[in-house]
N, C-alpha and C positions, 0 to 999 in steps of 0.2 A: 399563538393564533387561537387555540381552542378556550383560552384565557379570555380571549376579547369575545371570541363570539357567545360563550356561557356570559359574559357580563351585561351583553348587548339583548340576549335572551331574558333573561333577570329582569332588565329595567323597561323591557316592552310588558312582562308579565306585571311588574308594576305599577307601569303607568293602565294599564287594562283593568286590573284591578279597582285601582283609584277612579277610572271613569265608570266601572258600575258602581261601585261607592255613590257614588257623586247622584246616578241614576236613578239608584234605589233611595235616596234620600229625597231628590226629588217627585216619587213617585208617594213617595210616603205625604208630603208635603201636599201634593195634589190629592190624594183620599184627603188627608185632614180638611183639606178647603171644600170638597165636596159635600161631605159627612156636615161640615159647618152650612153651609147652604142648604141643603137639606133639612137641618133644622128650622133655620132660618125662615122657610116657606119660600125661597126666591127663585122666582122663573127663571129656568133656563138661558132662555131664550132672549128674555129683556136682561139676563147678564149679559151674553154673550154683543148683544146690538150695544151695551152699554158700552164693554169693551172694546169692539172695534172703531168706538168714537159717533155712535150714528146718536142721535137725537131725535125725540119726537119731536120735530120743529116741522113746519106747513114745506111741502117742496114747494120751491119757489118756480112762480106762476110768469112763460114771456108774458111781459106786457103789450100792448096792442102797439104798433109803430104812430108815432105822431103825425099828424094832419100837413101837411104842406100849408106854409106861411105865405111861402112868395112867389113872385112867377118872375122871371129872368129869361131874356135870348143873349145862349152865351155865341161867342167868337164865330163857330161855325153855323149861328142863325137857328137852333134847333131850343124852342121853348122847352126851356125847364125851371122845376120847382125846388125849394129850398122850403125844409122843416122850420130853419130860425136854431138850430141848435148844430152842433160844431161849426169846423172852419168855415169862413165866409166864404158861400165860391168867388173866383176870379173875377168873372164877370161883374157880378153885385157889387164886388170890392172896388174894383176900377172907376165905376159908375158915380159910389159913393166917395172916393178921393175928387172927383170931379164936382162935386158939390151936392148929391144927387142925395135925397132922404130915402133910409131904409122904409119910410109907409108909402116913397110912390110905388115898392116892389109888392105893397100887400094883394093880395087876392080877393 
C-alpha cells in the first residue's frame, strides 16, 4: 500500500513539474513576443483589437425603413400599407389571383 501511494505521490509531483515546465516556457515565449513588439514600434492596443478580430471597418448604419408602396383593406376592413418588399400580404394576393394589377394597389 505504501508502494502505491509513494508511486501515486511521484507521478502527481511529475506531472506538476511538467505543468510549470510547460508555464515557464510559455511565459518565456510571451517576454520574447513583447520584447519583439516593442521593437517593432506596434501599439498595444491596435494589437490587441487586431486580435480579438475587430476591424477598422464603418459600424454599420440602420437604414431608414422604406416608404409604403400600396394601400390594401384587408379581410377585417382595416386600411393597410404594404412596402412592395417581402411576402405579399393575403389580401393583395387574393385580389391579384382574381385578376386585379399590383398598380391598382399603388398610393
Amino acid at each position: 500500500a505504501l508502494d502505491k501511494l509513494t508511486i501515486v505521490v511521484q507521478e502527481r509531483q511529475e506531472a506538476e513539474e511538467a505543468d510549470r515546465a510547460a508555464q515557464a516556457e510559455q511565459e518565456a515565449k510571451l517576454a520574447a513576443i513583447a520584447e519583439q513588439i516593442a521593437q517593432d514600434g506596434i501599439d498595444v492596443e491596435a494589437l490587441i483589437s487586431a486580435l480579438a478580430g475587430e476591424t477598422k471597418t464603418k459600424a454599420k448604419t440602420k437604414r431608414a425603413p422604406r416608404p409604403a408602396k400600396y394601400k390594401y383593406t384587408d379581410v377585417s376592413g382595416e386600411e393597410k400599407t404594404w412596402t412592395g418588399q417581402g411576402r405579399t400580404p393575403s389580401a393583395i394576393q387574393e385580389q391579384l389571383d382574381a385578376g386585379k394589377s399590383l398598380d391598382d394597389f399603388l398610393i
